[in-house]
N, C-alpha and C positions, 0 to 999 in steps of 0.2 A: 457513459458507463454501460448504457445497455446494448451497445455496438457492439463494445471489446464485448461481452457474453456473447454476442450471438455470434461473430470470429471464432470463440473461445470453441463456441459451443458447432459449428461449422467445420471446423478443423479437425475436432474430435471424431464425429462420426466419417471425416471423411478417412481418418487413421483406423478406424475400424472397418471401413469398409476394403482398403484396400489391404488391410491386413491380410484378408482372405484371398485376394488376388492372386492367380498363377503368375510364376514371374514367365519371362520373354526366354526364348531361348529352347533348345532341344532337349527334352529331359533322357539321362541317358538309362541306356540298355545294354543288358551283359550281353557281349558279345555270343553268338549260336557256338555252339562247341563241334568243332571240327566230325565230321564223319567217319574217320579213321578207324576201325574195330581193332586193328593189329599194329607192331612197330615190323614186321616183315616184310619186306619188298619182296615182290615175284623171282625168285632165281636164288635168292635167301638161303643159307644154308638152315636145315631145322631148327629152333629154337633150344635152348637148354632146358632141362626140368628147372620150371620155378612158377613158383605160385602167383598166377595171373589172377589178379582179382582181390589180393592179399596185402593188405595196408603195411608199411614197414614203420617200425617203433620209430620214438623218437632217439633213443642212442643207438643209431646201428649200425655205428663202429663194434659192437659188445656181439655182435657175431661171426670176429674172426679171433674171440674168444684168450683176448690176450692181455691180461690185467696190466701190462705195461703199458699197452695203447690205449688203455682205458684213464690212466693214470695220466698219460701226457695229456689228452686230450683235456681234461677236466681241468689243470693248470693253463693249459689254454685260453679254454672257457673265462677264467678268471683275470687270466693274465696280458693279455692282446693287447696292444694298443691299436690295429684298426676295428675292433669290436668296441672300443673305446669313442674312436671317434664318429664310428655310425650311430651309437646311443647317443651321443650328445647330438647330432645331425636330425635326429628322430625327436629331442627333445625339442629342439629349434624348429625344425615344424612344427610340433603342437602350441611351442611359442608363438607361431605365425599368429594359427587361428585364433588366440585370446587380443593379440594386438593389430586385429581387422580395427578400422575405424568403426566404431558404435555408429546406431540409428541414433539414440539420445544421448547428448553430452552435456553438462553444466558444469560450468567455469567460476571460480570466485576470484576476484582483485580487490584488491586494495592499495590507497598510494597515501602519504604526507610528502609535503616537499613547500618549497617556500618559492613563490612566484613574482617576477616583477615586470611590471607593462611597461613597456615604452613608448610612452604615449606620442613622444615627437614622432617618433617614426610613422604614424599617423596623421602627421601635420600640425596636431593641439601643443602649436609651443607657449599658448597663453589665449586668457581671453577678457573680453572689454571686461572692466566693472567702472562702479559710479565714480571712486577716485581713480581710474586708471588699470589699465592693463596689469590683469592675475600671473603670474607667470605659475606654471605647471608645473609638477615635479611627477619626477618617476617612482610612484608609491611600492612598495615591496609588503606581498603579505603572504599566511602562511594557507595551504589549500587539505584538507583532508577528504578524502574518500573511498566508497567502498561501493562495491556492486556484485548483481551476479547475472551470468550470460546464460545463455544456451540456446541450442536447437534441436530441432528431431527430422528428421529426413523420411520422411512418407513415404520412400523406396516404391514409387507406382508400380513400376514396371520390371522388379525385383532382381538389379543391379546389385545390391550390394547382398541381399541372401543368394546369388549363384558365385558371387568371388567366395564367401564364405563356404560355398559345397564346394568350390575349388579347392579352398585351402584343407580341406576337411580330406580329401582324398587324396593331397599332395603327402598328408599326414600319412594317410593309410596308406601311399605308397612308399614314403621311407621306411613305414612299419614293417612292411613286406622286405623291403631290400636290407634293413636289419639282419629279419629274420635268416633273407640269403648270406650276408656276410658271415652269420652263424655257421651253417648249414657248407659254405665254403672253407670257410677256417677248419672245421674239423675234417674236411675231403681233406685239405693238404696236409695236416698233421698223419693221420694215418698213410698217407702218401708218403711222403718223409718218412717215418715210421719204416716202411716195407721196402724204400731205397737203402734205409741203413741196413736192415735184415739182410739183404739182398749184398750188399757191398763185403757185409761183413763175412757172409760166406762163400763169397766170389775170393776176398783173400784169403780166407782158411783154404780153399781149394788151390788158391796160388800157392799156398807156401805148401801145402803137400807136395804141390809138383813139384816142387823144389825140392822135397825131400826124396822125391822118385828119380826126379836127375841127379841128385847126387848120389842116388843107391846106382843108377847106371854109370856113373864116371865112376865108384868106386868098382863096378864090374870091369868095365873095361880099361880102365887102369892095372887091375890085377891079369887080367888078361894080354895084354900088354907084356907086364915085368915077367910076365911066362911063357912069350915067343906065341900069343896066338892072338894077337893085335899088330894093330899099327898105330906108331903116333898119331896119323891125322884121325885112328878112330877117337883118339885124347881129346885131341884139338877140338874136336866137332860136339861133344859131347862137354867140353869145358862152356864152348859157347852155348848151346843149347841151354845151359843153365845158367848162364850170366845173359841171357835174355828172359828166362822167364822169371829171375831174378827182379829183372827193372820192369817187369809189365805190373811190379806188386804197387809202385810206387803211385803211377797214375790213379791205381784205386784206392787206395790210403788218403790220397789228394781229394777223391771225389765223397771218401767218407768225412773226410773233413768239412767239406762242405755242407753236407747232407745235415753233421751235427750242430752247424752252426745254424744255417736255416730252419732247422727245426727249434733252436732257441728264441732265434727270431718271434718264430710262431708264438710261443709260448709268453712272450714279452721279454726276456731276460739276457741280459749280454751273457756271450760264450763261456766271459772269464767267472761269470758268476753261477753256471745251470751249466749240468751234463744231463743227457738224457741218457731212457736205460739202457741196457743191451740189448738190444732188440734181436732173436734170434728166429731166422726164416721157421724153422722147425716148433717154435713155439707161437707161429701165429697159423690158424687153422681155416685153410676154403671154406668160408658160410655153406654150409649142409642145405638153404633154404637161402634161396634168393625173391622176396617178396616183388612183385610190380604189377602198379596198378594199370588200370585199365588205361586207354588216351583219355576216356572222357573224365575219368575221375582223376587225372593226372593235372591236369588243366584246373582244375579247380583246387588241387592242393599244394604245387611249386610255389614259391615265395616268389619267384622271379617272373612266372606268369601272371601270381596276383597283382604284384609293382606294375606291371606294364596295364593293366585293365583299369588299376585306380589311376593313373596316369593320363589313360584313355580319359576317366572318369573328370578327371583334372579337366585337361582340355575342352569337354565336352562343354563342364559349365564356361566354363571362359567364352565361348560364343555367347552364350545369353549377356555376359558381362558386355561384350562389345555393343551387343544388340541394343541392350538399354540406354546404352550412353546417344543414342538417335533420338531415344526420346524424351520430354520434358520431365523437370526433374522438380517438385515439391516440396519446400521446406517449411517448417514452422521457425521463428525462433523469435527470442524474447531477451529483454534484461532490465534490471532493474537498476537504481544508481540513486547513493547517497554521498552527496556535496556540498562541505561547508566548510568558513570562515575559521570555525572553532571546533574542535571536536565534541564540546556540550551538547553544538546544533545536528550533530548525527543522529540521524532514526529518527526526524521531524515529519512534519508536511511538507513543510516549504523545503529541506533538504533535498528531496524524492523526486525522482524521473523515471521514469520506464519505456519501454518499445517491446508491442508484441503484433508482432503481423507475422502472414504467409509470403514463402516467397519463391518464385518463380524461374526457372532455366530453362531456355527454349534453345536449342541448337540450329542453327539458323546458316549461316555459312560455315565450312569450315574446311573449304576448297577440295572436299572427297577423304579428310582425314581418315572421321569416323565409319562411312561404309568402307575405306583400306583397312583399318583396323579389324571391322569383322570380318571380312574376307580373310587377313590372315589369321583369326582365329577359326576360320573353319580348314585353314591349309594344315595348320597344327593338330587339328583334330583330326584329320586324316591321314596325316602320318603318324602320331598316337597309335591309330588303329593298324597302320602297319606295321609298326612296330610290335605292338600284341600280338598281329600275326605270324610275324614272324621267329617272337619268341617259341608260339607254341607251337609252330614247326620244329625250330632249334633245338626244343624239348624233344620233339618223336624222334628225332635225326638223332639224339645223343642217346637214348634210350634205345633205340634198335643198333646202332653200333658198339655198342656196352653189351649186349648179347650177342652180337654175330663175334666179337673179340672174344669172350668166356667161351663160344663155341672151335673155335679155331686155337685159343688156349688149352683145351683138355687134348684136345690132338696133338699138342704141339709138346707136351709134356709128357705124355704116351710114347713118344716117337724118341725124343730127348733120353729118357729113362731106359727104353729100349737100346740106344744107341751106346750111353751109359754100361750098362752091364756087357754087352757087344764088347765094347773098346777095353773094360776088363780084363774080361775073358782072353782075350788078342793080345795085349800087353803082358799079362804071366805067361802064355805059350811062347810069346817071340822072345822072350828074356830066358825062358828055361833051353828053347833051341837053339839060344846064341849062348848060353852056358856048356851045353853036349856039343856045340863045334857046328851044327847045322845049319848055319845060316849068317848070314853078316850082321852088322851093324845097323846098317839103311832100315830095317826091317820093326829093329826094335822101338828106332827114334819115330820112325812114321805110326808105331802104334800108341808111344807114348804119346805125340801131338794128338792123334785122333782121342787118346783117352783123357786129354787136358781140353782140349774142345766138348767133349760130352760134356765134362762135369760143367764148366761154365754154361754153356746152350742149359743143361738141364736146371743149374741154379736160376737163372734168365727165366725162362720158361715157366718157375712156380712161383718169381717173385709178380713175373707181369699177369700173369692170373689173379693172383690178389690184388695185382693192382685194377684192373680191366673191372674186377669182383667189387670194387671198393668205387670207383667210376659208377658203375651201374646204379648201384645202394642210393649215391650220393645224388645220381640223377632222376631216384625215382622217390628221392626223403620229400615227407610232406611239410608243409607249414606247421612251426610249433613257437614257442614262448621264450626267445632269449634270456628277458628277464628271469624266468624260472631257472634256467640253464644256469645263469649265472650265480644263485641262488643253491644250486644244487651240484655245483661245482664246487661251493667254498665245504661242502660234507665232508668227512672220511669217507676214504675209498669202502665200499662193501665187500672188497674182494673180488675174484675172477666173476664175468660175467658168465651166467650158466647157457651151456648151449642149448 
């Protein structure tokens, strides 16, 4: 008895001593944050005004100030099904970490059952007595018991608390990719969004032309029945508008798409959700484009955090591999009650027990284990390139989000100019082909030029918001799905205020 104590007592303090033990392996470090001060390349056209240094909200969709975008997005929020399946992905990691195998475990069993020896099959088919050979029989009787197990794992070399910081960061980085699947869902909603806007008045602007070609076939028709035409001017001018008649259809087709994928978004089949009218004119260029610094950019992306906890993942998984090299320390024990009768349960004479330490020494194992940490250090360094690469992918998408917003205000400028231009050109060539001055050829070449404006200049302010909406979404910081989601099932508060 005074053994098992001093085992007992042996064991103990060696589980406290190595409690405090560093475990094996590289502890990690946040990666240095790039040197970068600007997203501008040398040759860069200038920057647009926006506030460099200036954190952007978490709804900031709600500064292109259009309570219909405001409104789909928030059924969104609520209604997704891949925001669905990232929360349950993100719940299944935090699963992981609860069903890491424990340091301590105890086990209880229990059994009845009815046993019978065969004793011949041991050779005992009888034996001498005084009148003569016993013959055997195969007695059957019933057996009860109950016990309890367990063990504890002294983790020397602190194997199983680096899977455990594995798993803890694997957590944190679907947390992160979460958050980005949030933060993506609502880019492509307000994307969709300002495709519909954009579709819808790319056909308004079709079907006016149509209404322009037919104020011109009805000119020159009458012009015509009054000796100051020619049929093929008829002909030419019937065509002209039974083509830009069929160019409405393509886009009709492509708004149809637009509303369907955006239902998608939303979670809800076509035949069940419309969305609203989305009109170009009622959604407004952000006045105030926030973007943060690179170094404070890197620390607030969702998708740069994923990639760091990721790193972080990896990093521990080296100490995992590393430990498994070396010996591994277990306590375990059990106790056990066996008898005849269930009366004789919880006796002296029922009771058995086992408590020692026990030992794993890795000895051969033909280069398994050093291949194993070796590829956990390959993966740790791709991890890390990976991170880096992100938060390059990050300055690259963020400095073309602004050289686009800078080449979109000129491109709208020019549009709009071209615009009023083609106007202007279109009532003079119609009113000088009314007083006899001038032909046909004249007017249809001004009316195309004035059907080309209006698209270019529709074009032009839809892809600004969008380039505008790009930017936003690549400079949004880390926030709280759950809340989103939470705060999506509210009434709307109304238009957001600029």
């Amino acid at each position: 008895m005074a053994s098992r104590c001093i085992t007992l007592f042996a064991c103990a303090g060696l589980a406290a001593f190595t409690a405090g033990c560093a475990a094996v392996g590289p502890n990690f470090k946040t990666p240095a944050t790039p040197a970068a001060a600007s997203y501008a390349m040398a040759g860069d056209a200038p920057l647009p005004q926006a506030a460099i240094g200036e954190k952007l909200a978490v709804d900031w969709w709600g500064l292109f100030r259009s309570p219909e975008i405001d409104q789909t997005v928030r059924q969104a929020i609520a209604g997704n099904q891949s925001l669905e399946s990232a929360r349950a992905s993100l719940a299944q990691a935090r699963d992981a970490i609860e069903a890491q195998a424990p340091r301590l475990t105890l086990d209880a069993n229990a059994s009845a059952g009815e046993d019978r020896v065969n004793l011949t099959s041991f050779g005992f088919s009888n034996f001498p007595g005084p009148d003569g050979p016993i013959t055997l029989s195969n007695p059957t009787f019933q057996i009860y018991s109950f016990g309890l197990s367990g063990s504890y794992d002294f983790d020397l070399f602190g194997g199983r608390r680096r899977e455990r910081e594995s798993l803890l960061a694997q957590a944190e980085a679907q947390g992160f990719q979460t958050d980005a699947a949030y933060l993506t869902l609502t880019a492509q909603v307000v994307g969709q969004a300002i495709d519909i806007a954009s579709l819808r008045a790319q056909i308004a602007a079709a079907e006016e032309i149509t209404k322009s070609d037919q104020q011109t076939l009805n000119l020159v028709t009458k012009s015509y029945q009054l000796g100051g035409g020619t049929r093929l001017d008829v002909a030419t001018v019937q065509t002209e508008l039974s083509n830009d008649q069929g160019a409405i259809n393509p886009l009709r087709q492509q708004l149809s798409a637009s509303r369907h994928a955006l239902a998608l978004l939303v979670g809800q089949a076509p035949s069940q959700w419309a969305p609203p009218d989305f009109d170009l004119d009622r959604i407004a260029a952000p006045a105030s484009l926030p973007v943060e610094l690179p170094s404070e950019l890197v620390r607030d992306r969702p998708d740069i955090r994923a990639a760091e906890a990721r790193l972080h993942a990896a990093t521990a998984q080296i100490g995992v591999a590393q430990a498994d090299l070396y010996p591994k320390l277990t306590l375990t024990g059990s106790i056990t009650q066996g008898a005849l009768h269930p009366q004789d349960l919880f006796t002296y004479g029922a009771t058995g027990f086992f408590l020692g330490p026990g030992v794993t020494l890795p000895i051969f194992h033909a280069g398994e284990l050093k291949a194993k940490k070796r590829m956990a250090e390959d993966q740790a360094r791709a991890a890390l390139a990976t991170y880096q690469q992100t938060v390059l992918q990050a300055f690259v998408q963020v400095g073309d989000s602004l050289q686009a917003i800078v080449h979109d205000d000129q491109a709208i400028a020019d549009a709009t100019h071209a615009l009023d231009s083609g106007a202007d050109s279109l009532r003079l060539e119609r009113l000088r082909y009314q007083d006899g001055k001038t032909g046909l050829l004249p007017v249809l070449d001004a009316q195309r030029s004035y059907a080309r404006a209006q698209t270019t200049q529709i074009r032009a302010r839809a892809q600004r918001l969008r380039d505008a909406a790009a930017l936003l979404y690549a400079v949004s910081r880390n926030w709280d799905g759950d809340a989103a989601v939470a705060q999506a099932a509210l009434p709307a508060a109304g238009p957001p205020k600029p």
